[in-house]
TIPA-59120 format. One line per 8 residues: number of its first residue (from 1); their letters; for each residue z, x, y of N, C-alpha, C. Coordinates in pm, whole numbers. Atoms other than C-alpha are relative to their C-alpha. Layout:
% residues N
NUM = a = Z X Y Z X Y Z X Y | ...
% end
This chain:
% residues 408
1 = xxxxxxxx = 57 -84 -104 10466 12702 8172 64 138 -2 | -89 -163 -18 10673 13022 8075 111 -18 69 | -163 -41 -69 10962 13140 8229 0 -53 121 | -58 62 -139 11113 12909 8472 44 3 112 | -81 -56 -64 11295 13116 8623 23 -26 142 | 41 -6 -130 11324 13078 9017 51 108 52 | -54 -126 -80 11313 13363 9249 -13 -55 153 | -53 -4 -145 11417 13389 9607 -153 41 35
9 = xxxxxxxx = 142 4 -61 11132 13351 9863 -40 167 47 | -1 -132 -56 11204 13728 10005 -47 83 -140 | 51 -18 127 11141 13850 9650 -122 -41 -16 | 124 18 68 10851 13660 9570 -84 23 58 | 112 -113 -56 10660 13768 9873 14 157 -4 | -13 -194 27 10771 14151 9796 -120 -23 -84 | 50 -26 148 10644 14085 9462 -201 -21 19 | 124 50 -25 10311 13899 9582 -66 161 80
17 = xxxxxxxx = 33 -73 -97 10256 14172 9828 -50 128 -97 | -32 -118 62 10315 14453 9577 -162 -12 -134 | 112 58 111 10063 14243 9278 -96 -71 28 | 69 82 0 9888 14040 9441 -47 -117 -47 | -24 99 103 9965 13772 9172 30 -101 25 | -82 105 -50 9973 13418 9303 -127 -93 -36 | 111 98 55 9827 13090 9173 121 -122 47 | -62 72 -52 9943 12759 9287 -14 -88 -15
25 = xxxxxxxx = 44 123 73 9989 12409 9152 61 -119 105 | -84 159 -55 10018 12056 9318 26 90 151 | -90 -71 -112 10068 12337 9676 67 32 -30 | -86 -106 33 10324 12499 9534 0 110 -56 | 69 -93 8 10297 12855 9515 83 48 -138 | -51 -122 164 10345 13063 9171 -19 78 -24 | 27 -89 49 10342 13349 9026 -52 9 -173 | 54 -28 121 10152 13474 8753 88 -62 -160
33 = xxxxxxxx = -112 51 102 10432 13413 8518 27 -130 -25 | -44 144 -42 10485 13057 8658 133 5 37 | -118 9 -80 10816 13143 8846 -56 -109 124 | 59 78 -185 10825 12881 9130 90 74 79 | -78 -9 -147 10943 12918 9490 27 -130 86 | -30 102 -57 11119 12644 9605 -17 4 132 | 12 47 -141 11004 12451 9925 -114 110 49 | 108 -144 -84 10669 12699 9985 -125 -93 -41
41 = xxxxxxxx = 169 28 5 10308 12550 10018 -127 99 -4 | 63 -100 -9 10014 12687 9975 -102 -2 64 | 119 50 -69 9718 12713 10208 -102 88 -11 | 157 -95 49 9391 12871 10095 -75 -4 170 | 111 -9 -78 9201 13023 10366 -128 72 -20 | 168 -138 8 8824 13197 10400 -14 -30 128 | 49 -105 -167 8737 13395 10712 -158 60 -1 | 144 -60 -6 8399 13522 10795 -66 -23 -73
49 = xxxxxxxx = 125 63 61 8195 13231 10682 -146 19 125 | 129 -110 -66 7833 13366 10789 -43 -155 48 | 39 135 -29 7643 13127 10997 -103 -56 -129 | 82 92 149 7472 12870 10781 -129 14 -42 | 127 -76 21 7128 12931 10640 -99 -137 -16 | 93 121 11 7012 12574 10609 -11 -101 -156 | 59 31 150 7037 12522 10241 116 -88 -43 | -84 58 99 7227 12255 10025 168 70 21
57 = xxxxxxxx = -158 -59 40 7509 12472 9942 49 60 148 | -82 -77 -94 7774 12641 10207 88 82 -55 | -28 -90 101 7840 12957 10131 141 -11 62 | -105 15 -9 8201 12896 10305 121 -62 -78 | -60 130 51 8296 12590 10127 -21 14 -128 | -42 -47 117 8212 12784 9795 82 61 -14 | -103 -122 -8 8411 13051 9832 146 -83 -19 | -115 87 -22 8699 12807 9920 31 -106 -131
65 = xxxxxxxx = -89 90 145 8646 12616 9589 16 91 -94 | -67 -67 55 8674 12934 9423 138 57 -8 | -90 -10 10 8971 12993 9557 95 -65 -47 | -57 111 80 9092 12683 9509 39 -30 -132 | 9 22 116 9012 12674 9158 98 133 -52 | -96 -144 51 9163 13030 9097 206 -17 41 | -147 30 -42 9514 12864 9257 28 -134 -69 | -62 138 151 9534 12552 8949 -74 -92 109
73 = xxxxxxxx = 34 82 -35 9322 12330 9219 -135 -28 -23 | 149 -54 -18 8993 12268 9086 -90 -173 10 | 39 127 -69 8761 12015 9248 -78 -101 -95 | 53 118 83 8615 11825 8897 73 7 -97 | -77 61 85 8790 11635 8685 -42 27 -174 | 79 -37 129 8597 11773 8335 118 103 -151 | 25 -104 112 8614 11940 8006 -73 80 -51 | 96 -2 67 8346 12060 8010 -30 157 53
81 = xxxxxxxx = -33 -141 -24 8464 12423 8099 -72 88 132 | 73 -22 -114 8300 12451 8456 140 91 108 | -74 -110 6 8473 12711 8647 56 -31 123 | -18 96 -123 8542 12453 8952 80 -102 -98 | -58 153 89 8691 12212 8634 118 23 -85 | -96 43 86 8933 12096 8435 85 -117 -13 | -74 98 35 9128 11811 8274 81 -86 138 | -87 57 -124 9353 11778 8599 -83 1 116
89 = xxxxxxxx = 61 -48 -80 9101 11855 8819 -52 -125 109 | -6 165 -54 9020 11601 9114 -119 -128 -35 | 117 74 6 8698 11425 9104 -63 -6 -132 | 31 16 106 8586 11269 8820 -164 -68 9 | 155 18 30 8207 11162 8709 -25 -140 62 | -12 110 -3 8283 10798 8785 82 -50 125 | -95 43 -117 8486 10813 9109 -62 -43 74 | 94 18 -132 8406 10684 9432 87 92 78
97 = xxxxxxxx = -68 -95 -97 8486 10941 9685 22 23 133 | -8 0 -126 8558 10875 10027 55 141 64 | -5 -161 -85 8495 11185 10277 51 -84 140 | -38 55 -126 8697 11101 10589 -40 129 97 | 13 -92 -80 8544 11281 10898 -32 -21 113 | 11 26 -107 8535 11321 11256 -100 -14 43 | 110 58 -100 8229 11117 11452 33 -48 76 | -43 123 -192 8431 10972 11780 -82 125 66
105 = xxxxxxxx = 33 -64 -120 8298 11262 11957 -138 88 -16 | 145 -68 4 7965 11489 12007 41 163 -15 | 13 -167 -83 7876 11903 11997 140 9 -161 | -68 -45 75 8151 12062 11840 157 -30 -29 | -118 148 8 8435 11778 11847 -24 -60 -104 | 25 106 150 8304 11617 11531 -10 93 -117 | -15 -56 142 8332 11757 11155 -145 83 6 | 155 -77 11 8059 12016 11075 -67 -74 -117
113 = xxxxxxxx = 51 64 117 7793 11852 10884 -82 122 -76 | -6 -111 118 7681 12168 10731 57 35 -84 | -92 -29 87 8012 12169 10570 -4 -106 -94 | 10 112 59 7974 11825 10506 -117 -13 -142 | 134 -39 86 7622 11882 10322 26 26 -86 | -2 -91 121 7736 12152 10083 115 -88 -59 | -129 57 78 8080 11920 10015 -76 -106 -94 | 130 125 62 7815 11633 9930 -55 47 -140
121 = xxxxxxxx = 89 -76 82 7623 11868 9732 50 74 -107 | -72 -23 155 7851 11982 9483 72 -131 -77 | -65 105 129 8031 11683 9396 -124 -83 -57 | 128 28 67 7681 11549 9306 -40 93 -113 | 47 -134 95 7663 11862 9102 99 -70 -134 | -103 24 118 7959 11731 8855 -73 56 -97 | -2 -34 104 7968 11897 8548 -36 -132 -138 | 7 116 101 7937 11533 8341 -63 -68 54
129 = xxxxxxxx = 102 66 -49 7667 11444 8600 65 -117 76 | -11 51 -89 7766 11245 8862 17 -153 19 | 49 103 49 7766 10846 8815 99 -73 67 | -68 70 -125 8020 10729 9151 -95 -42 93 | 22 4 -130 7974 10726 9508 33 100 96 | -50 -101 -79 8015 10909 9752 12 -56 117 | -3 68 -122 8105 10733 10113 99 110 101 | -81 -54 -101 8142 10911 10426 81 -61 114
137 = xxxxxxxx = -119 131 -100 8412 10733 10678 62 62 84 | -85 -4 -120 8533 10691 11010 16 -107 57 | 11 93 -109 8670 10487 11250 35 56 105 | 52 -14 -109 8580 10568 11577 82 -67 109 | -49 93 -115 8803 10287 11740 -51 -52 106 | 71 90 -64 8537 10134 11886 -105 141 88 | 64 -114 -85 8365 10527 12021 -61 46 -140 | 104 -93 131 8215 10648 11641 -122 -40 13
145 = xxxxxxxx = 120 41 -5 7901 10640 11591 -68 140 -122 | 47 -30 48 7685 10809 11297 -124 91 29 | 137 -46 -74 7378 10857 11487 23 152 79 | -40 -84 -107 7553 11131 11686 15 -11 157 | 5 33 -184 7542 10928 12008 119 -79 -30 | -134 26 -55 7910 10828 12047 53 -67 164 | -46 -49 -147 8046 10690 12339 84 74 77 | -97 -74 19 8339 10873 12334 62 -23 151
153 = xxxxxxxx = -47 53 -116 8481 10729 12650 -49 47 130 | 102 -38 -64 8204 10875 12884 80 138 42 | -13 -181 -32 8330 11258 12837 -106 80 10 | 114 -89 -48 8002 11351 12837 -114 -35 143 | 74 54 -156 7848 11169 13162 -23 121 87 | 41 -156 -120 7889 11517 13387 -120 110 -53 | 112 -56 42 7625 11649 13140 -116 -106 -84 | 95 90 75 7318 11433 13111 -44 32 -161
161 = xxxxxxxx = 72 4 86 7176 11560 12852 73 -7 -125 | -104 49 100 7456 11583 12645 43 -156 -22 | -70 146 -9 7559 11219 12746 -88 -62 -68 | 134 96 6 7176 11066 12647 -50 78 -108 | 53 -33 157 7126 11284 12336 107 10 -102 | 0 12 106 7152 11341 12005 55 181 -28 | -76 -134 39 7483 11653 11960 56 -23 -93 | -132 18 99 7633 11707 11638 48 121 -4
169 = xxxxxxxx = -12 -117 21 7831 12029 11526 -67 38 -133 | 60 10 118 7597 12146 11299 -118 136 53 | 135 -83 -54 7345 12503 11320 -113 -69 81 | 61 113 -87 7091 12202 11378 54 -92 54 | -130 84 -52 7282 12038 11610 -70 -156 47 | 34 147 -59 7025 11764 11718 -31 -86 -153 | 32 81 94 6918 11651 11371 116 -53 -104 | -82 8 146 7204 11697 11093 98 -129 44
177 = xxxxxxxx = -112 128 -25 7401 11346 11197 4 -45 -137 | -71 -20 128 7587 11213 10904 -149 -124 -62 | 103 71 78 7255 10911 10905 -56 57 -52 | 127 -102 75 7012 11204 10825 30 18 -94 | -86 -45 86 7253 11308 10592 -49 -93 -154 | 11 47 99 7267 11009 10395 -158 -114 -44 | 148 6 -1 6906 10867 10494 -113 97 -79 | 17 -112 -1 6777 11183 10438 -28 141 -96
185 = xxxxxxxx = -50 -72 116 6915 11434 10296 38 -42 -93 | -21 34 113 7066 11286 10023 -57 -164 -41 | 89 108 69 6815 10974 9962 -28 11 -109 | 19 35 146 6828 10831 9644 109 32 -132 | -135 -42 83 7167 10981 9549 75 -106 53 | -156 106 -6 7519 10777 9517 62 32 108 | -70 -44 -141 7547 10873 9895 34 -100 110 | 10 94 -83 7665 10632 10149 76 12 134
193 = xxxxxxxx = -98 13 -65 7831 10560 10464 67 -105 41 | -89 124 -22 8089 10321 10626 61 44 171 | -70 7 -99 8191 10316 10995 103 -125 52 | -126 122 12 8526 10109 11018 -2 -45 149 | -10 88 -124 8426 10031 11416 17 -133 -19 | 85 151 -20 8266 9735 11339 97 -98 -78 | -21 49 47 8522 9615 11123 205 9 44 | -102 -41 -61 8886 9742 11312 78 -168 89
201 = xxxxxxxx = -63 103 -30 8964 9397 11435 -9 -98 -80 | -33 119 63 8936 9174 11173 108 32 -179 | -120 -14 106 9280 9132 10917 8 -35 -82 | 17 91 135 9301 9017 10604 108 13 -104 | -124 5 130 9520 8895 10324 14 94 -121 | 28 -111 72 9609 9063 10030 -96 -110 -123 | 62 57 98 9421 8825 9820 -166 -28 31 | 107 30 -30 9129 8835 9996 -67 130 -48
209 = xxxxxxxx = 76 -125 58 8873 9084 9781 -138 -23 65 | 188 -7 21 8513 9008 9940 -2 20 175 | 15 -36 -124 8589 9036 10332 49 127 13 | -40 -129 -51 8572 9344 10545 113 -6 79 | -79 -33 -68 8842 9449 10724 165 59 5 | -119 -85 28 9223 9562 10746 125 -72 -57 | -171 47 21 9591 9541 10629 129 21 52 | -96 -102 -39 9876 9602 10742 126 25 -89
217 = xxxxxxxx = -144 -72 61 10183 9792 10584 79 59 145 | -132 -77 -84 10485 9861 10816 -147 -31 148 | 79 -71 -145 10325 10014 11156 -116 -2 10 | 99 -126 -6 10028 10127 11019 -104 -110 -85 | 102 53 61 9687 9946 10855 -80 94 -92 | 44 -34 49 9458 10039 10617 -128 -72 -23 | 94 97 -12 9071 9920 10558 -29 -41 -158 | 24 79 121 8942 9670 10280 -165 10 43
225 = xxxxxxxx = 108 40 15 8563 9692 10214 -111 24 -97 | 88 -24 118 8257 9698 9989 -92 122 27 | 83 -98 -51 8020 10003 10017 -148 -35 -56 | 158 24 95 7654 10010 9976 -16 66 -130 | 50 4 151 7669 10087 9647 73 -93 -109 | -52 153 90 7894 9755 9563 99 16 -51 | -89 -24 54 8203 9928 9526 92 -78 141 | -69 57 -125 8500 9711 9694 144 119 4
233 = xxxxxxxx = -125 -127 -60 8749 9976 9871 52 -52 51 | -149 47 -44 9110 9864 9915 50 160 -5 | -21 -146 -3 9214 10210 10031 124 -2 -31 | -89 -48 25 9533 10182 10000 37 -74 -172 | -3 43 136 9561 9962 9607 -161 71 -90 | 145 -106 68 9186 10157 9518 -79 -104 -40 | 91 58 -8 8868 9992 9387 18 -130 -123 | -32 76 86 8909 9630 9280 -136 -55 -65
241 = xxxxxxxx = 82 24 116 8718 9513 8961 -64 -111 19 | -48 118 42 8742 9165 8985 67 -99 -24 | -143 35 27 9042 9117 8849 97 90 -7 | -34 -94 -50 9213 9459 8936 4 104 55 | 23 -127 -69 9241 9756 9100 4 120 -128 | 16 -132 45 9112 10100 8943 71 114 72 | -14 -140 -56 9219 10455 8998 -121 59 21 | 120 -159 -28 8903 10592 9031 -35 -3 139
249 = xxxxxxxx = 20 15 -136 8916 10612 9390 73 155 48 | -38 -148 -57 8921 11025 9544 -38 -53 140 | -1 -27 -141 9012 11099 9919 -5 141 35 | 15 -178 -24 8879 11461 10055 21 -44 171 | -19 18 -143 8997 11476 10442 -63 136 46 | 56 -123 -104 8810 11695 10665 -47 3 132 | 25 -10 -108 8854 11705 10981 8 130 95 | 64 -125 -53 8772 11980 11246 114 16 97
257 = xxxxxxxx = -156 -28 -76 9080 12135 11436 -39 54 152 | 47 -8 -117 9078 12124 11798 152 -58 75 | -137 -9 -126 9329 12089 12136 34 -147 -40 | 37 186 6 9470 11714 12157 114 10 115 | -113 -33 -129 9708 11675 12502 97 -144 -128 | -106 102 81 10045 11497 12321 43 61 -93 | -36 -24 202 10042 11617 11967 -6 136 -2 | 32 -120 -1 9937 11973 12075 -154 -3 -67
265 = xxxxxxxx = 96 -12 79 9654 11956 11815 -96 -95 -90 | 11 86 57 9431 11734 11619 -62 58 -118 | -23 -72 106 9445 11832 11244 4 -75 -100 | 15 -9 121 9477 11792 10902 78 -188 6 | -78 89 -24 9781 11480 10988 -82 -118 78 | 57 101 -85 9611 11301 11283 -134 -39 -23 | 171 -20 69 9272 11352 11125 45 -166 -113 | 24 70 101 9340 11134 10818 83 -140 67
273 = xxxxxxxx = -87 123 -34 9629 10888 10987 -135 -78 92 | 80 65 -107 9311 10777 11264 -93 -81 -85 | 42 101 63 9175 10578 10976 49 -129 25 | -62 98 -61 9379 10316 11088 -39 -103 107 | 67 103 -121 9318 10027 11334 85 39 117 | -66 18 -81 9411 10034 11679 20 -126 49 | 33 100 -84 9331 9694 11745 183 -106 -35 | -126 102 13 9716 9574 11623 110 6 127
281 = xxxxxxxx = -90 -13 -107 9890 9670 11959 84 101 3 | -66 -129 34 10104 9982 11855 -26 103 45 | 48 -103 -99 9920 10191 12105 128 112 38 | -116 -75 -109 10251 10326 12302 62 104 -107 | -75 -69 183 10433 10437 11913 -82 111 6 | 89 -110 40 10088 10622 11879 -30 110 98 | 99 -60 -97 10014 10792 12184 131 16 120 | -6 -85 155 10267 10970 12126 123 17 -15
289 = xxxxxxxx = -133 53 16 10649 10861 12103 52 45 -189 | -17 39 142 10617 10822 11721 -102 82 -49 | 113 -40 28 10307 11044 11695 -13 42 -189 | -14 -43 88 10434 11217 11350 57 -118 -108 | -47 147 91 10598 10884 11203 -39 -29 -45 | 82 107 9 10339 10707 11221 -96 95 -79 | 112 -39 10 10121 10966 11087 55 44 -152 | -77 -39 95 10403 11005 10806 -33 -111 -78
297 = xxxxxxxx = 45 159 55 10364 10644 10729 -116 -58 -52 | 165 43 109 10009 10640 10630 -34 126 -98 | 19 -23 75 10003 10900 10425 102 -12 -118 | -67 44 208 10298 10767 10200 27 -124 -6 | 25 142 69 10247 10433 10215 -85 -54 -4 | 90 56 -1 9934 10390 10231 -80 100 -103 | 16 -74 110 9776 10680 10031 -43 134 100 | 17 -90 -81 9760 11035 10125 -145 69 -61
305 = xxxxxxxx = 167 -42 42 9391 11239 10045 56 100 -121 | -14 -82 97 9369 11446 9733 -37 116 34 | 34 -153 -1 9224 11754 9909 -12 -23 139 | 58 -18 -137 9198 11858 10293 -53 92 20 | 60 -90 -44 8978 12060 10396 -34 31 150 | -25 -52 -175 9053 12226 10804 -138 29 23 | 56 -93 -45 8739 12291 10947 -34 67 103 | -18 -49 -130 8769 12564 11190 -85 116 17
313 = xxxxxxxx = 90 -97 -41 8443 12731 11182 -28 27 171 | -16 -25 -179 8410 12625 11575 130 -63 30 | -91 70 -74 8751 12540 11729 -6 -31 120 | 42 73 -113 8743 12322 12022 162 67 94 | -79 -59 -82 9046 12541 12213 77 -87 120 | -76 30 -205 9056 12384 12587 -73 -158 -27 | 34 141 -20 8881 12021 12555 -7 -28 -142 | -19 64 108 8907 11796 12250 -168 -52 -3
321 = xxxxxxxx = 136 71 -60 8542 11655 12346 -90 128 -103 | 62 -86 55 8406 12014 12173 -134 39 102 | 110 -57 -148 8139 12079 12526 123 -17 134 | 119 -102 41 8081 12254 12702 52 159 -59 | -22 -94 76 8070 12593 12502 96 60 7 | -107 -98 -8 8325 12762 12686 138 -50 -39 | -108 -10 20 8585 12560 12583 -46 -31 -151 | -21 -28 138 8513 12614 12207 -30 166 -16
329 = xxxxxxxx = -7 -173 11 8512 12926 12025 -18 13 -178 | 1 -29 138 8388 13023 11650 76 113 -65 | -60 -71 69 8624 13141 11434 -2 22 -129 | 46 -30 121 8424 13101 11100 159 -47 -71 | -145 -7 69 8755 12983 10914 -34 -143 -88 | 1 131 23 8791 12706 10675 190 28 -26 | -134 13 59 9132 12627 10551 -19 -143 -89 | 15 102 63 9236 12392 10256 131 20 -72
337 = xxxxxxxx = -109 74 41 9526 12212 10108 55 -108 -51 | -80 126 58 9778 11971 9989 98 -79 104 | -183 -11 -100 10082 12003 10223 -86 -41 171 | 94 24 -197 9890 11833 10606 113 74 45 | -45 -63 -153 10189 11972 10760 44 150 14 | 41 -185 10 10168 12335 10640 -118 -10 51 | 121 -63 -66 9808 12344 10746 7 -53 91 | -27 10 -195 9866 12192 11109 62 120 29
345 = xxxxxxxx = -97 -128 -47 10174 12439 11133 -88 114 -7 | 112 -109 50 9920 12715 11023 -130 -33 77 | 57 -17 -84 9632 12616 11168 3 45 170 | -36 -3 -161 9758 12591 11508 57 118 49 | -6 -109 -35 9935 12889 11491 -32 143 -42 | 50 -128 47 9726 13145 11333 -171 -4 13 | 107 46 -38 9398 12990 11425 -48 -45 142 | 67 61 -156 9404 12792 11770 68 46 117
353 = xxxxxxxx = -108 -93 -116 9690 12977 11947 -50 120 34 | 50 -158 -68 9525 13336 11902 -128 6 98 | 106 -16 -100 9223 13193 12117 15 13 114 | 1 10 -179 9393 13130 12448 -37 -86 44 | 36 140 -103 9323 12926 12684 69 -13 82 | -101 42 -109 9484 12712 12962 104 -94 -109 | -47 99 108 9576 12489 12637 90 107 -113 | -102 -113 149 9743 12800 12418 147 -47 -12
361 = xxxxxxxx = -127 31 12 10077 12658 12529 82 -76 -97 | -12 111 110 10021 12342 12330 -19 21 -120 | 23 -48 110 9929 12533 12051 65 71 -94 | -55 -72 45 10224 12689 11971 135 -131 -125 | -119 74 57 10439 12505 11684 126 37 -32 | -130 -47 -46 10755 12678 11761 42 -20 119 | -15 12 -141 10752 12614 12119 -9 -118 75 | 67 119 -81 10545 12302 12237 83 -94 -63
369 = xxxxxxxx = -37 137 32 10737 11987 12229 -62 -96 -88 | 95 121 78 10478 11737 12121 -68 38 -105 | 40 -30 146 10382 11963 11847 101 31 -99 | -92 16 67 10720 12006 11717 24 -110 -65 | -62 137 28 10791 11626 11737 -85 -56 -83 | 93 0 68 10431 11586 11571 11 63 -123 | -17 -89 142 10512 11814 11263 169 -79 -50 | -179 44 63 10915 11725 11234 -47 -175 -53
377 = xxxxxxxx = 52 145 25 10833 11372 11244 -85 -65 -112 | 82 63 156 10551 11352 10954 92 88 -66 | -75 -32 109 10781 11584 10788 102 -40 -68 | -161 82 10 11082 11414 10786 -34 -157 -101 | 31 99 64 10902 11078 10692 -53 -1 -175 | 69 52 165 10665 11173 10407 113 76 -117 | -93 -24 97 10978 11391 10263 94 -80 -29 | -94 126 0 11201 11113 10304 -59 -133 -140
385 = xxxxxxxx = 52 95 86 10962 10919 10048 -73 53 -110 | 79 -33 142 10858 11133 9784 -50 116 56 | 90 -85 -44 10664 11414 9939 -166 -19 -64 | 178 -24 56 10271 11531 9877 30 -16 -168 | -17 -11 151 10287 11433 9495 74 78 -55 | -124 -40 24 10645 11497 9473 23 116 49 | -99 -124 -23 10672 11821 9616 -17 -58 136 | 8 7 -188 10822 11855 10017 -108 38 69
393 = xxxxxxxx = 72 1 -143 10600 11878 10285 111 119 74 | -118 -131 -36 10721 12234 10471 -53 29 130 | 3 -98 -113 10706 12423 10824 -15 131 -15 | -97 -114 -56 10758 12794 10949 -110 138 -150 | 64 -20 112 10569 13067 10795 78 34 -77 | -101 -29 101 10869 13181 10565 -46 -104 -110 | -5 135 126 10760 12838 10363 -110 35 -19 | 144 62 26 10380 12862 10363 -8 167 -57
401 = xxxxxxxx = 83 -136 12 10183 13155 10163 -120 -40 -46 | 124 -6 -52 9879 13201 10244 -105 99 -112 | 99 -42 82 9569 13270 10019 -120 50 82 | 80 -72 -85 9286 13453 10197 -120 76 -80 | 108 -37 43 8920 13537 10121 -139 -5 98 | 78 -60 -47 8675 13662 10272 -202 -92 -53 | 104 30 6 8274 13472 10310 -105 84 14 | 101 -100 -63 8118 13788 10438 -110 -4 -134
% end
C-alpha cells in the first residue's frame, strides 16, 4: 500500500484540508499515499438530496455509493470493472442480502422506502447479474407490520386518520409500504420479505435447521429462518446448505435517525441490535441500564452489518413516532458507514442536535447521560472483542473525518 508511514491526526487533517486527498478502507481514513491515522473512522455524508422523483433509482443513495466507492468501499463484489465494484467489494452475484429496516412505526418513524427502492434497485443491477436474494427485515416486537398499519403501541389513536390508515415515510406516503415494494414493485425479482414478529417467541437449538425462530448467545438472540426464496438464514452462522453454513450472506442496516427518551437517539447501534427478541425477559438491561452493552453484544457476537446506511432525509427531532409534522424536520442527509458508533456520535450531533427542540438536550453526545452511556458502552464492548473488522470503534469529532457531497 506505499508508504506506511503514520502521521499525527492534527497533521493529517491540515493536510486533508489543504488537498483534499482522502480515501478510506475497512472506515479507516487515508491518505492518498496510504498513510493511516490511527483510531479515525470514516463517515461519508450527502446533503441536499432533492426530493424524490418517483423513479427506480435515488438520486441520494447514488451519490453516496459514489462516494463510497471513491473511499475503497464499493457496494459489488465483481471484476468486472464497474465503478461501484471490485474484488473486495460487498455484495456478490450469489448473496442473499438482508436489508434491516425500520416498520414498528408509521409517517416518518419508519425507514424511507424511496431509499429503500433505489437500494433494491441497484443491487439487482449487479454487474455479474444478480442470482441471490434480497430480504427486507424487521422485528417489530410484536408492533411491525409491512402493510404500513403498525400498531405501534396506539401512538397514533389522537389522530384518526393516521391511526386507521395506510402512513409510510415515503414522497407517496400512502402506497410505497415495503408489501408494494416487494409485491409490486419488484415482482418477479429475487425480492422478498420477512417480519420476525411472528416468529420472536419461539427458540431453537443449534441443530435445528428447518424451524423458524431464535437463539440465544450471551444476553442477546438472533433469528433462524427460511425466506421465500428457500434460503435458510442463521444470521448469526449465515446460510445453511444442508450440511453447512455459507458465507454468502450480506447485511446493509438502514435505519432512520430520530429522538429515543433513554439512549438519546435511535441510530445506526439500536437500529441493527432491535433485531433481537424481546420475548427472553431482559427488558430492564435493555431499556436502558445496559443500553450500549447489549447493543455491543450483537454486533460482535452475533454479526455486525457490512454497510449502514443513516437515513436522515426526515429526522423525527421531538417524537420517535415520526407525526405529527412538527415534530419532524427534513434535512435531506444520508450518512453511511462502518464504525455504528462514529455515525450515532455524528449523527446526533451534527444532524439531530442542530434542529432543536424540547428533545435537543438528549441529543447532545457530549452532554446527555444516556447518550454517553449508549455510545461508551457499545464502544467499550465491540472494542473489547475485535472491533468493526478489526479496526476500533471511535467517538469525538477529533476521531471521525467526515466525507461530504453534495445531491443538489
Amino acid at each position: 500500500m506505499g508508504d506506511q508511514t503514520k502521521v499525527t491526526r492534527r497533521n493529517f487533517i491540515k493536510g486533508v484540508t489543504a488537498t483534499g486527498a482522502l480515501l478510506s478502507v475497512g472506515g479507516m481514513a487515508l491518505t492518498e499515499s496510504g498513510c493511516t491515522v490511527e483510531g479515525t473512522s470514516q463517515v461519508f455524508r450527502v446533503e441536499n438530496c432533492p426530493e424524490h422523483d418517483g423513479q427506480s433509482r435515488h438520486v441520494g443513495l447514488d451519490v453516496m455509493m459514489d462516494s463510497l466507492s471513491d473511499g475503497g468501499v464499493k457496494l459489488y463484489r465483481t471484476n468486472a470493472g464497474h465503478a461501484w465494484g471490485g474484488p473486495a467489494g460487498i455484495v456478490d452475484a450469489d448473496d442473499v442480502v438482508l436489508i434491516k429496516v425500520n416498520c414498528q412505526w408509521k409517517c416518518r418513524g419508519t425507514t424511507n422506502t424511496d431509499l429503500l427502492r433505489g437500494l433494491i434497485y441497484r443491487i439487482l443491477e449487479h454487474p455479474d447479474g444478480f442470482e441471490g436474494e434480497v430480504v427486507i427485515l424487521e422485528n417489530g416486537q410484536g408492533q411491525g407490520s409491512f402493510d404500513g398499519r403498525p400498531r405501534a403501541w396506539g401512538s397514533y389513536a389522537a389522530w384518526p386518520v393516521i391511526d386507521n390508515g395506510v402512513y409510510v415515510n415515503a414522497e407517496d406516503e400512502t402506497v410505497l409500504t415495503v408489501d408494494h415494494l416487494v409485491n409490486s414493485v419488484f415482482a418477479g425479482d429475487p425480492v422478498s420479505s420477512f417480519l420476525l414478529d411472528n416468529i420472536r417467541e419461539n427458540f431453537i437449538s443449534e441443530t435445528n435447521h428447518s424451524g423458524d425462530g431464535y437463539r440465544r448467545v450471551s444476553d442477546v438472540s438472533y433469528p433462524c429462518f427460511t425466506s421465500a426464496g428457500g434460503h435458510r438464514i442463521e444470521l448469526r452462522e449465515g446460510i445453511w446448505n444442508g450440511s453447512e453454513h455459507g458465507d454468502n450472506i450480506k447485511v446493509i442496516n438502514v435505519p432512520v435517525l430520530k429522538t429515543h427518551d433513554g439512549t438519546g437517539i435511535t441510530g445506526v447501534l439500536k437500529h441493527f441490535y432491535g433485531v433481537l427478541s424481546m420475548a427472553d425477559g431482559h427488558f430492564g438491561i435493555r431499556h436502558y441500564l445496559q443500553s450500549g452493552t447489549q447493543c455491543g453484544k450483537m454486533w460482535s457476537m452475533v454479526r455486525a452489518p457490512d454497510l449502514n446506511i443513516l437515513d436522515c432525509i426526515w429526522v423525527s427531532h421531538e417524537a420517535l413516532r415520526g407525526y405529527p409534522e412538527e415534530t419532524t424536520h427534513r434535512a435531506n442527509v444520508l450518512l453511511a458507514g462502518m464504525d455504528p458508533v462514529a455515525l450515532d456520535y455524528y449523527a446526533s450531533k451534527h444532524v439531530l442536535l442542530p434542529v432543536g427542540g424540547n428533545q435537543a438536550h438528549m441529543h447532545n453526545p457530549d452532554s446527555f447521560p444516556g447518550l454517553i452511556n449508549h455510545l461508551g458502552g457499545a464502544q467499550a464492548f465491540i472494542n473489547a472483542n475485535g472491533g468493526i473488522a478489526g479496526l476500533p470503534a471511535v467517538q469525538g469529532d477529533e476521531n471521525i473525518i467526515v466525507e461530504t457531497r453534495s445531491a443538489a
